[in-house]
N, CA, C and O atoms as a GROMACS GRO file, in nm:
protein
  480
    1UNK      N    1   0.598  -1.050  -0.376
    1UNK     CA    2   0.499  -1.044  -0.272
    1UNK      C    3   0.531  -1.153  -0.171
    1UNK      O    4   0.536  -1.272  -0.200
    2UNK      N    5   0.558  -1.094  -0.028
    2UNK     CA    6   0.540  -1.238   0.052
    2UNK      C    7   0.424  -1.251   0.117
    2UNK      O    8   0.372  -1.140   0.123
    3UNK      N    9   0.354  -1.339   0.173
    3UNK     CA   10   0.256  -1.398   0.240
    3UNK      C   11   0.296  -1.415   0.361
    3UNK      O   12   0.364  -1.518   0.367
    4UNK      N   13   0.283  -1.339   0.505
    4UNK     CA   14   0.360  -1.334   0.593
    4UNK      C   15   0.264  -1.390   0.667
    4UNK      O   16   0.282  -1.375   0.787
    5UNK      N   17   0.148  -1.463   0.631
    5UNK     CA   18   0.031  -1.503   0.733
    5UNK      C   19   0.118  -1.676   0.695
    5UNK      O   20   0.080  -1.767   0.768
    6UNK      N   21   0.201  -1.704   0.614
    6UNK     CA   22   0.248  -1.816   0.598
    6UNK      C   23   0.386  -1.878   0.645
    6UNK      O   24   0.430  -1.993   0.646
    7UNK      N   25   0.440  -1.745   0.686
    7UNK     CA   26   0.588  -1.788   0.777
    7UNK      C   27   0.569  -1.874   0.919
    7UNK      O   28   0.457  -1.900   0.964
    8UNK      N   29   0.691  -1.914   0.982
    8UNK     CA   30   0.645  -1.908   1.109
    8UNK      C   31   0.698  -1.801   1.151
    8UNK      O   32   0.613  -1.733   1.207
    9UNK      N   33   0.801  -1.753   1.150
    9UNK     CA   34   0.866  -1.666   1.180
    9UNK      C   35   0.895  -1.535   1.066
    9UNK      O   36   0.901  -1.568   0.947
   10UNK      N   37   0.908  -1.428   1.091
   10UNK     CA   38   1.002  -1.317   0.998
   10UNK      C   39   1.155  -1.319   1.004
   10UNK      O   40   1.224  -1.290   1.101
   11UNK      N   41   1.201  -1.363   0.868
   11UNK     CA   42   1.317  -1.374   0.852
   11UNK      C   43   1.408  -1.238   0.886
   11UNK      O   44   1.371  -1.138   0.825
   12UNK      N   45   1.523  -1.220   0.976
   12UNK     CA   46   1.567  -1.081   0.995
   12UNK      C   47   1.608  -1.013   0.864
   12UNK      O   48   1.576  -0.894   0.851
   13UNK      N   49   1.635  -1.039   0.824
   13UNK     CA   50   1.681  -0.954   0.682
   13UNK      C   51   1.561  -0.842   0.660
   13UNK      O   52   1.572  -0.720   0.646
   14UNK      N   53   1.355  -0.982   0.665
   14UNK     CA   54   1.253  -0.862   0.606
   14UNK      C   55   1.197  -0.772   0.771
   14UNK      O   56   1.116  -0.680   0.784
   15UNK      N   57   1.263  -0.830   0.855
   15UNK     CA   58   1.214  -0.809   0.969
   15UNK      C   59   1.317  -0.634   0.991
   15UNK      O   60   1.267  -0.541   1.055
   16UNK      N   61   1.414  -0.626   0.947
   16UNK     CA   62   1.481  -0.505   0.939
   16UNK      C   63   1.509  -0.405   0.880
   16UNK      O   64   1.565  -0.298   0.906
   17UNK      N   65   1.424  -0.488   0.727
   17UNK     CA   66   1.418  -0.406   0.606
   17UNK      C   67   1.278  -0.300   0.697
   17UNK      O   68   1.266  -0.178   0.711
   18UNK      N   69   1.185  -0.424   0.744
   18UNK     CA   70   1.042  -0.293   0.806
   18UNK      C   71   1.075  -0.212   0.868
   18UNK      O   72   1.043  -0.094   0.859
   19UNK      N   73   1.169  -0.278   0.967
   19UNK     CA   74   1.217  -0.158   1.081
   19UNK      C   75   1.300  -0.086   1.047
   19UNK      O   76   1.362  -0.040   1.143
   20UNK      N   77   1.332  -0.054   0.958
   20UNK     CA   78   1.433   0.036   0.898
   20UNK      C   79   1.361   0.184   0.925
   20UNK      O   80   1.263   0.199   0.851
   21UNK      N   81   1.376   0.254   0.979
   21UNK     CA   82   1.359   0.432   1.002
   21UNK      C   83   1.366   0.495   0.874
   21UNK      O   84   1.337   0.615   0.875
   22UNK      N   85   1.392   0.451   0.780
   22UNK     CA   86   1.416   0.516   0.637
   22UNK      C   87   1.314   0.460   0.584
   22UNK      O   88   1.306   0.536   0.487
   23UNK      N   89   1.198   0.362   0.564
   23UNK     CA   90   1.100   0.299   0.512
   23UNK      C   91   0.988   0.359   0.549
   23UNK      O   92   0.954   0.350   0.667
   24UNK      N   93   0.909   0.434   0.454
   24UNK     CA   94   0.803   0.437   0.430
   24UNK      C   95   0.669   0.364   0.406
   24UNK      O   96   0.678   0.345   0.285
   25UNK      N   97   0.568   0.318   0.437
   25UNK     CA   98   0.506   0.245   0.350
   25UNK      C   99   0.384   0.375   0.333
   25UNK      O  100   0.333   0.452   0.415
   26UNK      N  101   0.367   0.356   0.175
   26UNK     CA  102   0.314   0.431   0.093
   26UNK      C  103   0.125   0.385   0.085
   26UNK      O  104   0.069   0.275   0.078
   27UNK      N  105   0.093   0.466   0.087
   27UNK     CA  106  -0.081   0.369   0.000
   27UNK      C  107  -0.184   0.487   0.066
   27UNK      O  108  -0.168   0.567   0.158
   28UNK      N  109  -0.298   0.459  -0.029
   28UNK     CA  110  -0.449   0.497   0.032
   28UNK      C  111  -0.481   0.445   0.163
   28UNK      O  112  -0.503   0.324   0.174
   29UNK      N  113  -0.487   0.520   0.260
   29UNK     CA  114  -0.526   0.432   0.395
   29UNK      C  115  -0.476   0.340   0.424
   29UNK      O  116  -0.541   0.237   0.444
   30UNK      N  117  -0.347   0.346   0.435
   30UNK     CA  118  -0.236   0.268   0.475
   30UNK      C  119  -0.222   0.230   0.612
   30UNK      O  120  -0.175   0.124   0.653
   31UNK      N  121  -0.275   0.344   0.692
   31UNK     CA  122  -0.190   0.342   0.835
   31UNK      C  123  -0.222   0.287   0.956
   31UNK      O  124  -0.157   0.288   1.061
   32UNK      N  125  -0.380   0.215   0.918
   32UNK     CA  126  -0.423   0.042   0.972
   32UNK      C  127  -0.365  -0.055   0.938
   32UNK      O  128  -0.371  -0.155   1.009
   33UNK      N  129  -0.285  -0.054   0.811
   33UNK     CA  130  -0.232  -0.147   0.781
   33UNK      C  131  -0.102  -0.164   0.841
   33UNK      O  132  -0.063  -0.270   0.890
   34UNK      N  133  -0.042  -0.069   0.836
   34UNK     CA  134   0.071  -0.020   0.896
   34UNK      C  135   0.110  -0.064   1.041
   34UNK      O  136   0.210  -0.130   1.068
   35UNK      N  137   0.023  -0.020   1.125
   35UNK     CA  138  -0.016  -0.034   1.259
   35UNK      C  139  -0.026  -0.202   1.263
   35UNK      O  140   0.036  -0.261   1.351
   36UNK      N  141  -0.099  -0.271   1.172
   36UNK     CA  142  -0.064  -0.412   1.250
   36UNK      C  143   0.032  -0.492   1.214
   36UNK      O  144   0.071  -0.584   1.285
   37UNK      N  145   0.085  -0.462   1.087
   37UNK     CA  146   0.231  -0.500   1.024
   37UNK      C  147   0.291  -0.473   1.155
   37UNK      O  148   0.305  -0.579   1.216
   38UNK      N  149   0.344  -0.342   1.244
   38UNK     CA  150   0.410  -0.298   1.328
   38UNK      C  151   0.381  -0.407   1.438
   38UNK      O  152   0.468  -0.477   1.490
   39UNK      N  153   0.255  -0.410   1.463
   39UNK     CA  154   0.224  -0.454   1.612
   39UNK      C  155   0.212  -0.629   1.555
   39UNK      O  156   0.227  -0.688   1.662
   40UNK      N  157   0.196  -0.733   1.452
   40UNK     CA  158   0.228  -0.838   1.426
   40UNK      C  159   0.393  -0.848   1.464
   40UNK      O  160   0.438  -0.919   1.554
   41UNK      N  161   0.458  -0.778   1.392
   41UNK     CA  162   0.611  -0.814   1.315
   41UNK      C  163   0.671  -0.734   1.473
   41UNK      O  164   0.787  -0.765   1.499
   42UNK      N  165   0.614  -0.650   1.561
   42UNK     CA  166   0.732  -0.598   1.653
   42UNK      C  167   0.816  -0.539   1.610
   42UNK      O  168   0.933  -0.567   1.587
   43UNK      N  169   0.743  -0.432   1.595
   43UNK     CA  170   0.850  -0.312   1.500
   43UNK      C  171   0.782  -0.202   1.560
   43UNK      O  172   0.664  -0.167   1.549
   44UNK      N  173   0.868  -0.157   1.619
   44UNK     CA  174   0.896  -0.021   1.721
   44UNK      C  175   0.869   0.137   1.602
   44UNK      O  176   0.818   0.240   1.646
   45UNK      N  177   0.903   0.128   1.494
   45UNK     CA  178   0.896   0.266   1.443
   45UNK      C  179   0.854   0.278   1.322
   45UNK      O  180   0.890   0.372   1.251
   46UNK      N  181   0.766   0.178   1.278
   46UNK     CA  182   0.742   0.208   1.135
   46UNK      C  183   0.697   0.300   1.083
   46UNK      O  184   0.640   0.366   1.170
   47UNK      N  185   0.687   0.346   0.987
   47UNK     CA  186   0.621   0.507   0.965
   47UNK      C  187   0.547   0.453   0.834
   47UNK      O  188   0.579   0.348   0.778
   48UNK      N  189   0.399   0.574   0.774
   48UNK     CA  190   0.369   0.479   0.723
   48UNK      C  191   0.332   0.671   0.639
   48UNK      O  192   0.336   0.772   0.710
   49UNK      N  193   0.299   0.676   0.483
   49UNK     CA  194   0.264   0.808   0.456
   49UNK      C  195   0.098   0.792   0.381
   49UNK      O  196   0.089   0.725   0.278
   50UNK      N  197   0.015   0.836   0.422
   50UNK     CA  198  -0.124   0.786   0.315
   50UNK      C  199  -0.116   0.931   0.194
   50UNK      O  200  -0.102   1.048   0.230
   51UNK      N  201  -0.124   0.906   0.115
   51UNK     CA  202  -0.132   0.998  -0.005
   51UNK      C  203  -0.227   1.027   0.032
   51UNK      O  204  -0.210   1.127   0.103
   52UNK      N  205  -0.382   0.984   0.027
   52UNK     CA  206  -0.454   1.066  -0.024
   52UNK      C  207  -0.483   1.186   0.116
   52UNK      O  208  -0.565   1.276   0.097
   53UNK      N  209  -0.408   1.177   0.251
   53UNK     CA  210  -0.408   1.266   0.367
   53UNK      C  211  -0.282   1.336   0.306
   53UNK      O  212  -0.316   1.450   0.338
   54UNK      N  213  -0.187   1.350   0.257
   54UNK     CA  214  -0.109   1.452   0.154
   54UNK      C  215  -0.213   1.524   0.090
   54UNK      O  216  -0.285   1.623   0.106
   55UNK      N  217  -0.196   1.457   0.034
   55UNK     CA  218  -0.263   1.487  -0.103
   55UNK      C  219  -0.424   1.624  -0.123
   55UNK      O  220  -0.459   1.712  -0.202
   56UNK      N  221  -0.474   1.560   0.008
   56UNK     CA  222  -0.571   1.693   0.052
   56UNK      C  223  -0.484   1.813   0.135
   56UNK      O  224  -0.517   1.931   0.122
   57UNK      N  225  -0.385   1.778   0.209
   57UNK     CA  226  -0.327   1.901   0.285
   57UNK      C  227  -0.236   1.968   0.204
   57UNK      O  228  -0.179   2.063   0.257
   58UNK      N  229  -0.198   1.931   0.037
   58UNK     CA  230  -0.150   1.970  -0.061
   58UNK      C  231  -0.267   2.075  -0.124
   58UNK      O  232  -0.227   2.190  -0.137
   59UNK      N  233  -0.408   2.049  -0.165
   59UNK     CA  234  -0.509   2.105  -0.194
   59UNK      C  235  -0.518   2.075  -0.350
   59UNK      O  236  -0.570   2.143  -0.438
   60UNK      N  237  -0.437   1.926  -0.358
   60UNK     CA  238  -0.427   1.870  -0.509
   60UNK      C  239  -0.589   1.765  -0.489
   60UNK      O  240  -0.590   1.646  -0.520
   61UNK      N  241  -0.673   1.815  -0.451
   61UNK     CA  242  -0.807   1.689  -0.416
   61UNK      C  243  -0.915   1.810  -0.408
   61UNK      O  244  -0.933   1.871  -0.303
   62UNK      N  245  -0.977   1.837  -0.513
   62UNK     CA  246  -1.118   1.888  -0.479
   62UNK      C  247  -1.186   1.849  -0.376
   62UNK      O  248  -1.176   1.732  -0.339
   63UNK      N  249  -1.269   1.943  -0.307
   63UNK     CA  250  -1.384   1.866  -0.180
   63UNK      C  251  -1.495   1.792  -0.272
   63UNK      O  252  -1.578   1.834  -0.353
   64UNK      N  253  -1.474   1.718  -0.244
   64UNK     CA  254  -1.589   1.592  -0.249
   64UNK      C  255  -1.526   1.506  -0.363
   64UNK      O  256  -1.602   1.442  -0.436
   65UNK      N  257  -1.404   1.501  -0.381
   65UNK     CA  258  -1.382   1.450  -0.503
   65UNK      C  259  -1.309   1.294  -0.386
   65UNK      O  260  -1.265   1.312  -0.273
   66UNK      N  261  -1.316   1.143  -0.463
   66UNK     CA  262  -1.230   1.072  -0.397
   66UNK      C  263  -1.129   1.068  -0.356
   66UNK      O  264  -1.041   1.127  -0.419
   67UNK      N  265  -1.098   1.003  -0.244
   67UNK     CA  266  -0.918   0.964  -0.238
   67UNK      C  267  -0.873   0.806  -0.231
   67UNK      O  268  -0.760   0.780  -0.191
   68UNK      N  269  -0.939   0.731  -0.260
   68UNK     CA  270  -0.887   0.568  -0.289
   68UNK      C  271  -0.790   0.610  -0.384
   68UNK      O  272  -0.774   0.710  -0.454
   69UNK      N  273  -0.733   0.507  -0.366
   69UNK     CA  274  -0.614   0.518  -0.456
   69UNK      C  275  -0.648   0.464  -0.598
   69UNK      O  276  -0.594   0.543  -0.675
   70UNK      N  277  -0.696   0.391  -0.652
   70UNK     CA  278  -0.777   0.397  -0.782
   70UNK      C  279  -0.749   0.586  -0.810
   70UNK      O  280  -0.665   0.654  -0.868
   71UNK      N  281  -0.898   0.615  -0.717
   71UNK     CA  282  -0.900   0.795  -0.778
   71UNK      C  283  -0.827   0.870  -0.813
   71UNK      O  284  -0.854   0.952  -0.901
   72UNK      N  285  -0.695   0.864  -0.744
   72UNK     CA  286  -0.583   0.949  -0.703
   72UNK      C  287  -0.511   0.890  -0.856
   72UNK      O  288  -0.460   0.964  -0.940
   73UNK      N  289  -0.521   0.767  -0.866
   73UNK     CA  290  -0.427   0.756  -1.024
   73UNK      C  291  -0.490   0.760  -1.129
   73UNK      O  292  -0.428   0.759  -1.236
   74UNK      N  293  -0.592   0.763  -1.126
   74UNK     CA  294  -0.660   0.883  -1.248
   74UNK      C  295  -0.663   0.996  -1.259
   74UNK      O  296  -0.691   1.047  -1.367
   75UNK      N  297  -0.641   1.050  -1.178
   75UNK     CA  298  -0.618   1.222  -1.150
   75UNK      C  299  -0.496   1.251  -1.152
   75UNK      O  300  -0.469   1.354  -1.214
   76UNK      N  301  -0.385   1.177  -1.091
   76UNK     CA  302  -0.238   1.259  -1.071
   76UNK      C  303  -0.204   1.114  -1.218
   76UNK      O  304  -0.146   1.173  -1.309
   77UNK      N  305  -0.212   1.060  -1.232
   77UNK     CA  306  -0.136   0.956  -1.330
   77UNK      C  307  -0.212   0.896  -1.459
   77UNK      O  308  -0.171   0.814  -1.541
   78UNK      N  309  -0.329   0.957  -1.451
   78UNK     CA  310  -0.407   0.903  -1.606
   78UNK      C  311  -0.390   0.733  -1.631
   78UNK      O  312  -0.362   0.670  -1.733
   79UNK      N  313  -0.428   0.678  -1.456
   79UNK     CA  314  -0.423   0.538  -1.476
   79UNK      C  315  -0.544   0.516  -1.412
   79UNK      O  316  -0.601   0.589  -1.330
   80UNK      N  317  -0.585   0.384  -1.466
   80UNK     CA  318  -0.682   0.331  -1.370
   80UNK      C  319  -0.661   0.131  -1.346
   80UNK      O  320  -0.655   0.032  -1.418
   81UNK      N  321  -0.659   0.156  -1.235
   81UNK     CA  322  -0.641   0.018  -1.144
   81UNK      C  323  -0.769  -0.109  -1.184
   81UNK      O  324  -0.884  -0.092  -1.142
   82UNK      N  325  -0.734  -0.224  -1.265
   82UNK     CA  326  -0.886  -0.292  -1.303
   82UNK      C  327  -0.931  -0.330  -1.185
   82UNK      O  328  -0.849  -0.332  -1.094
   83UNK      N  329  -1.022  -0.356  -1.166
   83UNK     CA  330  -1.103  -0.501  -1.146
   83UNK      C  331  -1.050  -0.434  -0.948
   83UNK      O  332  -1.020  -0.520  -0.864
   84UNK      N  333  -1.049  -0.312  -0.919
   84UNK     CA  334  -0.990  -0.295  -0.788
   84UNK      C  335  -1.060  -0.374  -0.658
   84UNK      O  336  -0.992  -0.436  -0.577
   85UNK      N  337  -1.179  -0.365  -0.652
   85UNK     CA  338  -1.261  -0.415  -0.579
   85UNK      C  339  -1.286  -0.532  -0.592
   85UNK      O  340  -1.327  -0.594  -0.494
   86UNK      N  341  -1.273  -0.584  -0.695
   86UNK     CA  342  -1.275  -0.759  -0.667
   86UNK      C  343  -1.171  -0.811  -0.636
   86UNK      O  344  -1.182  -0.925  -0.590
   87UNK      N  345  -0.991  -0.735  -0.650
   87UNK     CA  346  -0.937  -0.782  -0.601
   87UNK      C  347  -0.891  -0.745  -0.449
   87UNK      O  348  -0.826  -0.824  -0.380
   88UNK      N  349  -0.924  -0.645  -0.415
   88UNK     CA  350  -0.938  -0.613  -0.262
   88UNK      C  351  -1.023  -0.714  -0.195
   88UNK      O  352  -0.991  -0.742  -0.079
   89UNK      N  353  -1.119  -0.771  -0.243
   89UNK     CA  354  -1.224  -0.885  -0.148
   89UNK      C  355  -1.205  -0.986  -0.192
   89UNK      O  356  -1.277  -1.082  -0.164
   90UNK      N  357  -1.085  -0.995  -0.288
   90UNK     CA  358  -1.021  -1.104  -0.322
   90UNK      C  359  -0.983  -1.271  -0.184
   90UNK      O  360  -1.036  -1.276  -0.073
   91UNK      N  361  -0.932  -1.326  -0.212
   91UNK     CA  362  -0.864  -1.419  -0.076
   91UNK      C  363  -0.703  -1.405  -0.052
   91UNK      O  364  -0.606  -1.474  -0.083
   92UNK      N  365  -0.715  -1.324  -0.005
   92UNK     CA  366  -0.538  -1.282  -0.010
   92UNK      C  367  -0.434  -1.394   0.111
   92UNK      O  368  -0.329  -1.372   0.170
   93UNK      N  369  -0.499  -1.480   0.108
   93UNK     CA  370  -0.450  -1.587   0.236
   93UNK      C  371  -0.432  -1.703   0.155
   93UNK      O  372  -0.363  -1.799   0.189
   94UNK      N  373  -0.511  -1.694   0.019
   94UNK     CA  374  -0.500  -1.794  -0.108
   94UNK      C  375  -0.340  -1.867  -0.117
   94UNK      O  376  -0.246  -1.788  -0.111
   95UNK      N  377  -0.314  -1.983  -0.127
   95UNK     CA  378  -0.159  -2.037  -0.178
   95UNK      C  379  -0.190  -2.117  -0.309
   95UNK      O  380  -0.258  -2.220  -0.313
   96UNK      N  381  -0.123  -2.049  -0.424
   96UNK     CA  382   0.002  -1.942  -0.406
   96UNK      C  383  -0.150  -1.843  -0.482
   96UNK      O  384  -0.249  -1.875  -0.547
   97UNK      N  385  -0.104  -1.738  -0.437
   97UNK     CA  386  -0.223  -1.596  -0.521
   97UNK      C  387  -0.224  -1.613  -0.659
   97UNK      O  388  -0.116  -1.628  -0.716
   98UNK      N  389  -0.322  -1.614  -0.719
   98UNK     CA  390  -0.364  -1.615  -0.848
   98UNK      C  391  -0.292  -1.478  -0.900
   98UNK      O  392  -0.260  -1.379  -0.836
   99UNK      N  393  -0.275  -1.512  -1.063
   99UNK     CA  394  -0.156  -1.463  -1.109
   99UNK      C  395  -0.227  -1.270  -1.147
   99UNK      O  396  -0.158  -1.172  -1.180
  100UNK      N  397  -0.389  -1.275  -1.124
  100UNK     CA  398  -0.451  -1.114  -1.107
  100UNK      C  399  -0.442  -1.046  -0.936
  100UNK      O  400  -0.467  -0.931  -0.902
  101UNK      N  401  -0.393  -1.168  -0.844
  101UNK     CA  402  -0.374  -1.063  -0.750
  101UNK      C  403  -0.220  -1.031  -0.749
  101UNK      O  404  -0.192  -0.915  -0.720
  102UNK      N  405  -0.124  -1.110  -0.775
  102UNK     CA  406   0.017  -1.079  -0.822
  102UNK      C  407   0.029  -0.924  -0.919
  102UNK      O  408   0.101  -0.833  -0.879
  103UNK      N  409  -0.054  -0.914  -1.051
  103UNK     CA  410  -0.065  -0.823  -1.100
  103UNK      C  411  -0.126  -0.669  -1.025
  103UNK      O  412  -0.100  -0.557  -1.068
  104UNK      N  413  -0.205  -0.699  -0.911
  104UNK     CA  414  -0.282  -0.630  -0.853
  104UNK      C  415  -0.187  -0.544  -0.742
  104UNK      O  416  -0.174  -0.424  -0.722
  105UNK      N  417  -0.130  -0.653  -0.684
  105UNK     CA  418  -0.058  -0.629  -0.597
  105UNK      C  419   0.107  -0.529  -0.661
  105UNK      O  420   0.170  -0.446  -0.596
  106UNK      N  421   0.129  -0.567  -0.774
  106UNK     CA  422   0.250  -0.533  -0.821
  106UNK      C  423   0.227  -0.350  -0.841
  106UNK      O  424   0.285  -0.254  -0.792
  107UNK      N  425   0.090  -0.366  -0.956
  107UNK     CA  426   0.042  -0.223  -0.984
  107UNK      C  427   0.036  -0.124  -0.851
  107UNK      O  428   0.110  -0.028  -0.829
  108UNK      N  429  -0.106  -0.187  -0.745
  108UNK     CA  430  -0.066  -0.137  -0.620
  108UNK      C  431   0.067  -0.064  -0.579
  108UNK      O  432   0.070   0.059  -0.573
  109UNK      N  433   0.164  -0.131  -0.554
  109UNK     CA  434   0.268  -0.095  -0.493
  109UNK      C  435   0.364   0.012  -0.616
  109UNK      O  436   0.426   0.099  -0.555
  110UNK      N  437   0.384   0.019  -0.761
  110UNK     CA  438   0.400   0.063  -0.832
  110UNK      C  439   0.337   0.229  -0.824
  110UNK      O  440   0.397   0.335  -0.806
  111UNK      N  441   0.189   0.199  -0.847
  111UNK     CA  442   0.150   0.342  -0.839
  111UNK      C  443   0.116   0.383  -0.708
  111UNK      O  444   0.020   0.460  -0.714
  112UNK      N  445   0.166   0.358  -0.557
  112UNK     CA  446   0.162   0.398  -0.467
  112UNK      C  447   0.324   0.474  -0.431
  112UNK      O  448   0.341   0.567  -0.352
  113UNK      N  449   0.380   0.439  -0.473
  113UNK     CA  450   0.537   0.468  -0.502
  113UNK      C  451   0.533   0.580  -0.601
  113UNK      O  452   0.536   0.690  -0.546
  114UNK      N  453   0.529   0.583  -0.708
  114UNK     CA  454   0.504   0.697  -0.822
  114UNK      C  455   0.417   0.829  -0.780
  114UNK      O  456   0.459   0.941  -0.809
  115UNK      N  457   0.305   0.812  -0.718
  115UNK     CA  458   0.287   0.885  -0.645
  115UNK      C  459   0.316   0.966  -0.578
  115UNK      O  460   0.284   1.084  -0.596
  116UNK      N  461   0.424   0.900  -0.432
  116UNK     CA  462   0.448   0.916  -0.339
  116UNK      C  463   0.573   1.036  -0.389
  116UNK      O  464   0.603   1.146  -0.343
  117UNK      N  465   0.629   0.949  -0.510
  117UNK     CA  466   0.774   1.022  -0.579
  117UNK      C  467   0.726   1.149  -0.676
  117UNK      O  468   0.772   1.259  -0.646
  118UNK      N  469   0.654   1.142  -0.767
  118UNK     CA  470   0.603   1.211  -0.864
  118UNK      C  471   0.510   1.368  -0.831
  118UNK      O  472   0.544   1.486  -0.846
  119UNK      N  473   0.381   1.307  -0.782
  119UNK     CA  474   0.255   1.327  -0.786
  119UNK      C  475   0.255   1.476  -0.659
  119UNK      O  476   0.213   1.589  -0.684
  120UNK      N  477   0.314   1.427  -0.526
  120UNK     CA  478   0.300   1.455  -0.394
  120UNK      C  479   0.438   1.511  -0.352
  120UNK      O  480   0.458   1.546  -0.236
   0.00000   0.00000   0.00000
């Protein structure tokens, strides 16, 4: 995980890995996030995919059923994400992140990927 509210700068290496045209970023309602990664970091093309907007135009999502990503990995992956909401309102600006948002963050990105590969 890096903490990019802690650089001064983006090193080119992660600054090209974003801008890479082949990079996805994966997640539940991703594509606010996406959008300011882009418009922070100056990155012209990031693309960003939200599962759970798949995932309904797939017709793998009952109406009225959730799409957080928690939901989605109980349904497509027979997982469930702990403690999701406390670590979402967590302090993610924290140095260095406590070793449950490391875990949080790892799972996150794990079953947003599996998903993305598997599920969708």
């Amino acid at each position: 995980m890096i903490s990019l509210h802690e650089l001064k700068r983006i090193p080119l290496a992660l600054k090209t890995l974003l801008a890479d045209v082949r990079v996805t970023f994966n997640g539940s309602k991703v594509t606010g996030g996406v959008s300011r990664l882009a418009r922070d970091c100056t990155l012209k093309d990031a693309s960003s995919a939200d599962l759970a907007a798949r995932a309904n135009e797939l017709g793998l999502l009952q109406r009225g059923q959730k799409r957080g990503l928690d939901a989605m990995c109980r349904i497509f992956l027979s997982l469930h994400i702990p403690n999701k909401r406390e670590m979402q309102m967590s302090n993610w600006e924290a140095t260095p992140l406590s070793d449950a948002q490391l875990q949080y963050g790892a799972m996150d990105a794990v079953v947003s990927v599996s998903q993305a590969l598997g599920s969708l």
